[in-house]
C-alpha positions, -999 to 999 in steps of 0.1 A, spaced: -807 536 -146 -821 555 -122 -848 583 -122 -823 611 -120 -808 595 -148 -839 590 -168 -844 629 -163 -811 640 -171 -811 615 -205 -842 635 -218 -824 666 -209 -792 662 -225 -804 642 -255 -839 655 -262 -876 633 -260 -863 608 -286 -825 603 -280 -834 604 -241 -855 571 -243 -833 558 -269 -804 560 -244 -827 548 -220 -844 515 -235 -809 505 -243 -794 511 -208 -823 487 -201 -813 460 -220 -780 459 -211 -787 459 -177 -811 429 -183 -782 413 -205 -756 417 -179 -778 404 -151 -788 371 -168 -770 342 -155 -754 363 -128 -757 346 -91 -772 367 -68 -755 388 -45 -752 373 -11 -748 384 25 -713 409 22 -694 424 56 -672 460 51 -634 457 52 -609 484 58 -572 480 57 -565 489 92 -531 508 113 -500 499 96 -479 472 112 -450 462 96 -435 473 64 -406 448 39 -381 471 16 -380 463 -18 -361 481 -48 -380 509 -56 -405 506 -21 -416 478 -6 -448 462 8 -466 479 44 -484 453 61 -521 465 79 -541 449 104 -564 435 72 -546 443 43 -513 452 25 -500 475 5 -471 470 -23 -457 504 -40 -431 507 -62 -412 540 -82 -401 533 -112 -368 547 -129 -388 569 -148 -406 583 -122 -439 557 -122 -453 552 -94 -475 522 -85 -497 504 -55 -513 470 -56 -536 461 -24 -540 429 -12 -512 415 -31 -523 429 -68 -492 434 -89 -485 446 -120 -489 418 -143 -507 404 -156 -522 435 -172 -544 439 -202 -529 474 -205 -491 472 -204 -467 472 -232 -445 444 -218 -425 438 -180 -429 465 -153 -411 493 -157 -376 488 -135 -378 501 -103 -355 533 -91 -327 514 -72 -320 550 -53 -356 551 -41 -365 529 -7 -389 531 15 -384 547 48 -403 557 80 -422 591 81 -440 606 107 -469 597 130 -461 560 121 -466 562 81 -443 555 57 -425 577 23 -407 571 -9 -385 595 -19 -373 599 -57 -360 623 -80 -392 627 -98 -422 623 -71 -423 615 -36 -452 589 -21 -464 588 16 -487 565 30 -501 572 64 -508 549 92 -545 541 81 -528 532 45 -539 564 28 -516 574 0 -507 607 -11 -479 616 -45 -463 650 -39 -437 670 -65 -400 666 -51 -404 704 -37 -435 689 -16 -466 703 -35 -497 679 -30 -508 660 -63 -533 641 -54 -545 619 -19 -556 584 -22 -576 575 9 -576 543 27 -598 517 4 -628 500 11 -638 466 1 -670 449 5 -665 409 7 -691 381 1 -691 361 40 -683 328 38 -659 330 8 -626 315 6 -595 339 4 -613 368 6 -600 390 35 -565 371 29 -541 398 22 -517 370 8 -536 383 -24 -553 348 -35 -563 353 -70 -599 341 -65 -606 371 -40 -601 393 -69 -635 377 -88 -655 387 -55 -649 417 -36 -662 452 -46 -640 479 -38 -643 519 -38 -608 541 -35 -619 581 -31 -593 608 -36 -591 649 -31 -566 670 -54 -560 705 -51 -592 731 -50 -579 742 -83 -571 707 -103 -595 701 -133 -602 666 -144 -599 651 -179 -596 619 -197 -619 591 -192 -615 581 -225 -631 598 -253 -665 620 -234 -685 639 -255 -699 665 -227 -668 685 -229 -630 678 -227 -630 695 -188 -650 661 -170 -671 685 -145 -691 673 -119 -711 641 -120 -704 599 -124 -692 588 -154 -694 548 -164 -667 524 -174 -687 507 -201 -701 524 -228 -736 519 -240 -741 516 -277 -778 531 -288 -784 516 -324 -787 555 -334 -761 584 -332 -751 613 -357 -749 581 -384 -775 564 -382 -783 526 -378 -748 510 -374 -732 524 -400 -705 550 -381 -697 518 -360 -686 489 -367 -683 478 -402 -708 451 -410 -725 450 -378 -746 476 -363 -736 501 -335 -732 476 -313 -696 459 -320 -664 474 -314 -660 472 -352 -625 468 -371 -612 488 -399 -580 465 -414 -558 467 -443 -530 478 -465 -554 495 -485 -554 465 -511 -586 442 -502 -573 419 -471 -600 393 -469 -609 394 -429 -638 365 -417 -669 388 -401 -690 375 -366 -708 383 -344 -714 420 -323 -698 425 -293 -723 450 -268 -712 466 -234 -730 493 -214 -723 520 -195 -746 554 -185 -724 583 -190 -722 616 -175 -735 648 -172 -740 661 -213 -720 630 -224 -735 605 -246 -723 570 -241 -685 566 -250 -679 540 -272 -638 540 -263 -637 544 -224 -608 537 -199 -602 547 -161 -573 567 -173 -577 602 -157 -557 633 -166 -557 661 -137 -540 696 -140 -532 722 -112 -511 748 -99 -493 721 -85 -486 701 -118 -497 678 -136 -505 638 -131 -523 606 -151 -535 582 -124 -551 548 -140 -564 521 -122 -556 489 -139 -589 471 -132 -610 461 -165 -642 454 -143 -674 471 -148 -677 503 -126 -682 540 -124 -661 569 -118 -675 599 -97 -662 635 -100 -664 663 -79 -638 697 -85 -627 717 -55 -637 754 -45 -607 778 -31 -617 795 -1 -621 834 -6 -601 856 26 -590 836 51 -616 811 41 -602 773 36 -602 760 1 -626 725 -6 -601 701 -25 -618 686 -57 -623 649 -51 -630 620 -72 -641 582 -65 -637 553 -84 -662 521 -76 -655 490 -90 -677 452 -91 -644 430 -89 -607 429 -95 -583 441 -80 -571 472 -70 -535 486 -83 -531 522 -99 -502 538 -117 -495 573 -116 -471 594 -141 -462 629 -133 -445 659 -150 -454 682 -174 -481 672 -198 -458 660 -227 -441 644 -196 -469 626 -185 -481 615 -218 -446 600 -228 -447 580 -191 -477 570 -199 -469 557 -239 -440 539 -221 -456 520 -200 -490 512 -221 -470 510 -254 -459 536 -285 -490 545 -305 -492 530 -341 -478 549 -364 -501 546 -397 -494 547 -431 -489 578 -450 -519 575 -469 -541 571 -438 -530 609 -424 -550 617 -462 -581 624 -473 -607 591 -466 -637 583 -479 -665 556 -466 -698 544 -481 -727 534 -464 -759 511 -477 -763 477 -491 -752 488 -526 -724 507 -517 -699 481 -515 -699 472 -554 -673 479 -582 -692 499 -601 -702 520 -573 -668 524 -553 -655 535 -587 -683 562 -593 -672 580 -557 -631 580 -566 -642 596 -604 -667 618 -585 -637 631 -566 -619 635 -591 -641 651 -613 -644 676 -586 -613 683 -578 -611 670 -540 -580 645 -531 -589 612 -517 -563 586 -503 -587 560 -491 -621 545 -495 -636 523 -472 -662 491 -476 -686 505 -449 -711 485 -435 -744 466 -453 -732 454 -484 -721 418 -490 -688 420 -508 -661 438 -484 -635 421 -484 -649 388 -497 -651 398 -543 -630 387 -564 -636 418 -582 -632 445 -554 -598 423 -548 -589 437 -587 -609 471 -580 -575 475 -552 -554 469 -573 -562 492 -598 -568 521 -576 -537 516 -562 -522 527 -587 -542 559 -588 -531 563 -550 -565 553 -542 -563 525 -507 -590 501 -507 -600 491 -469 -620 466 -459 -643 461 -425 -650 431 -404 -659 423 -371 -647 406 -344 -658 370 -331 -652 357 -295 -659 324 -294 -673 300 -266 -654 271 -256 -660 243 -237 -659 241 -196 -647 277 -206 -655 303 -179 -696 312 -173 -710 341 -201 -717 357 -165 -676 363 -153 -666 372 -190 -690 399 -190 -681 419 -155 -641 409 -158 -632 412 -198 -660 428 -218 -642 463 -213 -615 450 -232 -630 428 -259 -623 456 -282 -589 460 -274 -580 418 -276 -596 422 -314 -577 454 -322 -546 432 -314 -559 401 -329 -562 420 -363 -531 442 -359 -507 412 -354 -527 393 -385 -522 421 -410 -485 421 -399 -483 383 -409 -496 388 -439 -476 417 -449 -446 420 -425 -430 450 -451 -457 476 -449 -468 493 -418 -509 480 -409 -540 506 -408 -564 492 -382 -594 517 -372 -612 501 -342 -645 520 -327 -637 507 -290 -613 495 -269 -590 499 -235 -561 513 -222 -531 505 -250 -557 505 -280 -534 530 -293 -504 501 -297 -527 486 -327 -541 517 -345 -572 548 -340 -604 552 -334 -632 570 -352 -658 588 -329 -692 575 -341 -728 577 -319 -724 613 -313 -754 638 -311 -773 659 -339 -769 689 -351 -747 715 -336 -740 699 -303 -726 669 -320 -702 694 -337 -689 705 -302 -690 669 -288 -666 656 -317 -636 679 -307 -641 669 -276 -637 628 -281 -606 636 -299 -592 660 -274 -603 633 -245 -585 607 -264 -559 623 -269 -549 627 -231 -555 591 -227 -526 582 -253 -551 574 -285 -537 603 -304 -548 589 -339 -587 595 -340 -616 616 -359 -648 617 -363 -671 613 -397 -685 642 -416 -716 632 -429 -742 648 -447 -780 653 -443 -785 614 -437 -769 619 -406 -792 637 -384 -820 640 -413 -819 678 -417 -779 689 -420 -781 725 -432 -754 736 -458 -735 758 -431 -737 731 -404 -722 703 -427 -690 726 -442 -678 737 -404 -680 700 -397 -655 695 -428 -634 724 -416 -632 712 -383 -623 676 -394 -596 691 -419 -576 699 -390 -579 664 -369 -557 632 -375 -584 610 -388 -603 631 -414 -628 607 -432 -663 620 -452 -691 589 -447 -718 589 -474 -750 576 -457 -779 562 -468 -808 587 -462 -820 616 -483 -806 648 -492 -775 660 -502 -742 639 -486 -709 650 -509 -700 690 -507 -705 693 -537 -742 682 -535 -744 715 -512 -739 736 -541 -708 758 -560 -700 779 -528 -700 747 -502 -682 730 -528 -654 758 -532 -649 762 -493 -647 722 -489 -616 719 -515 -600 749 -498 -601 731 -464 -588 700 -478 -563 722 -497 -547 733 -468 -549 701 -449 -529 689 -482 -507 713 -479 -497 704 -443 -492 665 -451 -455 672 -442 -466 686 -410 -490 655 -403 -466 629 -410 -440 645 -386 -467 651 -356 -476 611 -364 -437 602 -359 -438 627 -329 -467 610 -314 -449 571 -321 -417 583 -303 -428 606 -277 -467 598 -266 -474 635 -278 -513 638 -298 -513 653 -325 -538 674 -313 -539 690 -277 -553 711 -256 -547 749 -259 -532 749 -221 -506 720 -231 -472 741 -229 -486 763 -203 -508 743 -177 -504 769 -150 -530 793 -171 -559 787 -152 -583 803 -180 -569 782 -208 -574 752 -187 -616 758 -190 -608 762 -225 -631 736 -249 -637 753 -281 -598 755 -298 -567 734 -296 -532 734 -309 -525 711 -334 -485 704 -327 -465 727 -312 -469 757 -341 -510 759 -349 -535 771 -324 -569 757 -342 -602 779 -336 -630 761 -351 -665 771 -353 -689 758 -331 -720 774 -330 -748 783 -361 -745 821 -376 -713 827 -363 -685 850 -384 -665 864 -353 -654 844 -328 -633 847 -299 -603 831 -291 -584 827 -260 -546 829 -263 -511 812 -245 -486 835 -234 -463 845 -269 -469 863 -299 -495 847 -323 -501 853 -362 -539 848 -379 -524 830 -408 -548 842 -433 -544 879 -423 -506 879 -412 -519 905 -384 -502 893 -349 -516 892 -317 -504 889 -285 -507 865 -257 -519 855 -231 -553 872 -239 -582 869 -254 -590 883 -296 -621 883 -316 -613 869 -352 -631 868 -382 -645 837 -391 -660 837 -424 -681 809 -440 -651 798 -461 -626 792 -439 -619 791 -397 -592 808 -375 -560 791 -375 -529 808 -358 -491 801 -357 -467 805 -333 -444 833 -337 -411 820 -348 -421 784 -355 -410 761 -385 -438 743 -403 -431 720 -428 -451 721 -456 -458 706 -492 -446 731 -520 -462 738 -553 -437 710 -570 -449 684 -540 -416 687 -520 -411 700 -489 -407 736 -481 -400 754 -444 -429 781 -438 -412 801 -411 -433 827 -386 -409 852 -380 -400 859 -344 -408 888 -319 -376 906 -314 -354 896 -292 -368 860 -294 -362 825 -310 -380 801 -324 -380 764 -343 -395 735 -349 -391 698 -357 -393 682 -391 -399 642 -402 -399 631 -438 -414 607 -452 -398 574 -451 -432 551 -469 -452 531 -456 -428 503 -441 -407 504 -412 -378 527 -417 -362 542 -390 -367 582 -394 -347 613 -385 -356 642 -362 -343 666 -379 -342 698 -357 -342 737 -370 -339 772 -352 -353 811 -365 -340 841 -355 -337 878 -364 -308 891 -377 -304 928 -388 -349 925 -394 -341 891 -415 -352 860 -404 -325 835 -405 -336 796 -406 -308 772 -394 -306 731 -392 -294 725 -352 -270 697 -357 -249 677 -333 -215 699 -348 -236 734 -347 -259 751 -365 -257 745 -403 -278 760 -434 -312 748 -436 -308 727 -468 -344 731 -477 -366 760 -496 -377 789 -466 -404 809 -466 -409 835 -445 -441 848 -433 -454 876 -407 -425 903 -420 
């Protein structure tokens, strides 16, 4: 860490957090350098003009005077490039094989001695000097990859061979800059807690665990261990008895207002006039990420393209890119990394962890379910947080799952993951700069695949706090090390958002009490609960230090406002489970940002305070202390406030009430929302549509908690005469709806 880091730390995190952040950026940097070799003499290397190029199905390989290139469309659309012989397996990232290549795509001469690919989808052109560039098939500019550079240790064997020896991989640093249009914003990264828009500034590729965030100590991290292990959430909700270890650490400094990400991944998502494109390069090697967005020229004046740069200590260089509109892109990129877990239907429910040494007893778990019940607040799961001896390991917490099983009560235990050294095994030195980035995701699988031998029938619930590109195959994340107060508030929408882009689309963070930043006010705590209400992962997290940590600790008018929020969120369990089957078959997040169906709206695009949670709710939580109005930027289409019915249209900009008790939640006009009726089944709430217009929406039920196929079932509104008609689209034609309507905004 440098000085300009050292100031910006203090800045961004305050005296204390600041040196903190810093004293711990320290010690990883001392950790990671022990038992490293020194770094030797190194010459520059360059790929060099073009000489030759090889078809293959789908591209081919272009030799250079010092390198080669290998690119490759897939089917789908994919596009990928390995230098130096890097292909793309093995990967830590993919699902399975390479996608198939396009058999109608070849590569072919282009002008001035480069080379194209020409697809349905995307077209790719490499230049002489082996810079790359992926354009839409109408020949707007994505994104330009310049020519590489690598710098080699002298004297090495196989480095420089562009046969691609494997060992030149371990040596040779390499940087790849790019330039996108002057309008492209960047996002992704993983989960960033400065903001879902990535401006300006270098962001690492290892995160850096301080032993204090929002929570505390360790315990928002990783289960028995403290904030420095990736940290494993496992179970079927009925006391799996999982071994604990020891703490995996990893560091990274972060970027500008970001706090180290626990969950990073160089997975970035870029959106512009032009469209809209995920480029990941499929190294797992420590580096850093450096953004920089564009400027358009006023007049006559030339426009300054954003660029980025990606620096990496090792490994090799090969990238992917998936294009297309944002659901598009994110069902690409779900293809080729893997479907997300779908969880259980209990885990899209209200969940419940306890912190302190004493907090995993019998007597003590059962207090918190009866004190939930007692006040009248639903609760699906509790979990065996971190400090106390018996998770997962009693006899009597084994019985204490049984029982509250039958309450609908889950059980879930925590352990963490153990990497053990064997033998004339690689150095400590090349584990650490090749594979600590994804330690988190190998134990994420590890315990996946074990819960699904020991209950092949039911459908596992695996929480894991870090990870890599295709964590989202094995289960969520929660967001944990975020800051105090307010800003922390801000920086948790974010991480889900961010994660969301980057196919996670299962995440949350926990809403504590006072013991998480020592002075939680009343106010502060509730809009962190009504904020959480409305994620994927919602989960309270009792901690250990004084003051109040339940709602209704905060008083009767805290207390009231909490059940209402979880009320609602109840209420929309139907809703839930369908965006979870939506997100395992299609890549989609459950929640997304407000400029997902309209990417071409510049001002929604700088949009970081609201987001739509499906296709049908636009989410406007509250951010900021004092606030009862707020406003709220609007896509193109009409708009209802659901607690007012008024409508509003779009795109715009409206001020809404926000009140204490409740934040601003709009629908669609015309959508279908399924929802949970007052006898527990499901009912259609229909929006009615602007005249003239249609509408619809998607419904999954309910299958269990095991691995039934489900149905898409598709429906349609419309106005006939001023009545809102609902219709089921079946493969024969529309048919009647065959479930309870409701119609609201009429």
């Amino acid at each position: 860490m440098d000085g300009r880091e050292l100031l910006r730390s203090m800045k961004v995190f305050g005296s204390v957090e600041g040196l903190r952040t810093v004293r711990s950026a320290w010690r990883q940097r001392r950790t990671d350098g022990w038992g490293a070799p020194p770094r030797g003499p190194e010459r520059a290397r360059v790929p060099g003009l073009a000489e030759a190029a090889e078809p293959a199905p789908g591209g081919g390989t272009i030799r250079f005077a010092r390198s080669s290139l290998r690119l490759c469309v897939s089917a789908g659309g994919t596009v990928f490039w390995g230098w130096d012989g890097a292909g793309p397996l093995p990967s830590y990232a993919l699902a399975g094989g390479a996608p198939e290549p396009d058999p109608r795509a070849a590569l072919e001469p282009d002008t001035d001695g480069g080379w194209r690919i020409v697809s349905e989808r995307v077209t790719v052109a490499v230049s002489r000097h082996g810079a790359v560039e992926v354009r839409t098939p109408g020949g707007l500019l994505l994104r330009r990859d310049l020519p590489p550079r690598w710098w080699e240790p002298v004297g090495v064997a196989g480095v420089g061979d562009s046969s691609g020896a494997a060992d030149s991989f371990g040596v040779a640093r390499w940087v790849q800059r790019s330039e996108v249009p002057a309008d492209a914003r960047f996002f992704g990264l993983g989960g960033r807690s400065g903001g879902l828009r990535l401006r300006d500034g270098s962001y690492g590729l290892r995160r850096t665990a301080s032993r204090r965030g929002s929570g505390g100590g360790g315990g928002g991290g990783a289960g028995l261990g403290s904030g420095s292990g990736p940290g494993l959430r496992l179970g079927f909700g009925s006391g799996s008895r999982l071994g604990s270890g020891s703490k995996l650490g990893s560091g990274s400094r972060s970027g500008p207002g970001d706090v180290p990400p626990h969950l990073a991944m160089p997975v970035q998502f870029v959106v512009s006039d032009a469209g809209t494109h995920l480029v990941f390069h499929d190294n797992s090697w420590d580096g850093r990420v450096t953004l920089s967005e564009g400027e358009e020229g006023a007049g006559s004046g030339h426009d300054r393209p954003g660029t980025g740069e990606v620096r990496m200590e090792g490994g090799p260089l090969r990238c992917w890119v998936v294009v297309g509109t944002p659901a598009r892109v994110l069902h690409g990129w779900a293809a080729l990394t893997g479907a997300p877990a779908l969880p259980p239907s209990w885990a899209l429910g209200p969940q419940h962890a306890r912190a302190g040494a004493d907090s995993g007893g019998v007597a003590e778990v059962r207090r918190a379910v009866d004190a939930y019940r007692e006040h009248g607040l639903p609760l699906s799961v509790v979990h065996l947080d971190d400090g106390h001896p018996d998770a997962g390991h009693s006899d009597d917490l084994s019985g204490l799952a049984e029982e509250l099983r039958k309450e609908d009560v889950r059980l879930v235990a925590v352990a963490d993951p153990v990497v053990r050294a064997e033998p004339g095994g690689r150095p400590h030195d090349a584990d650490r700069r090749e594979a600590r980035g994804v330690r988190g995701l190998a134990a994420a699988r590890a315990g996946y695949e074990g819960l699904r031998r020991l209950r092949p029938d039911e459908r596992p619930f695996l929480l894991s706090r870090s990870g890599w590109a295709g964590v989202q195959r094995y289960g969520g994340t929660w967001t944990d090390g975020l800051p105090a107060g307010w800003p922390g508030l801000r920086a948790s929408l974010s991480l889900v958002l961010g994660l969301g882009l980057c196919g996670v689309p299962y995440s949350g963070p926990d809403v504590e009490g006072s013991g998480a930043d020592g002075g939680s006010s009343p106010e502060l705590f509730l809009r962190r609960y009504q904020l959480a209400a409305w994620l994927p992962l919602f989960r309270t997290r009792a901690g250990t230090g004084p003051g109040p940590h339940e709602p209704w600790e905060y008083g009767p008018e805290i207390a009231e406002y909490a059940r209402v929020a979880l009320a609602e969120r109840e209420r929309l369990r139907p809703y839930f489970t369908t965006l979870a089957r939506l997100a395992r078959m299609t890549g989609a997040p459950y929640v997304r940002p407000v400029w997902w169906g309209t990417p071409e709206d510049r001002a929604l695009r700088d949009c970081e305070d609201a987001f739509l949670l499906g296709d049908s709710l636009l989410v406007a939580p509250v951010l900021t202390h004092g606030t009862d109005r707020r406003a709220v930027r609007l896509p193109r289409g009409r708009w209802y406030d659901t607690a007012t019915g008024r409508a509003y249209e779009g795109p715009g900009q409206v001020l809404l009430d926000a009140p204490l008790s409740r934040v601003p939640v709009l629908a669609r006009a015309g959508t279908v929302l399924p929802v949970r009726g007052e006898e527990g089944g499901t009912v259609l709430e229909v929006w009615a549509p602007a005249a003239g217009r249609t509408g619809g929406g998607l419904v999954v039920r309910d299958t269990g908690d095991g691995w039934e196929p489900a149905e898409i079932e598709r429906y349609q509104s419309r106005l006939v005469d001023g009545r809102v008609v609902v219709e089921r689209v079946t493969d024969d034609g529309a048919a009647e709806a065959g479930l309870p309507v409701r119609v609201r905004g009429i």
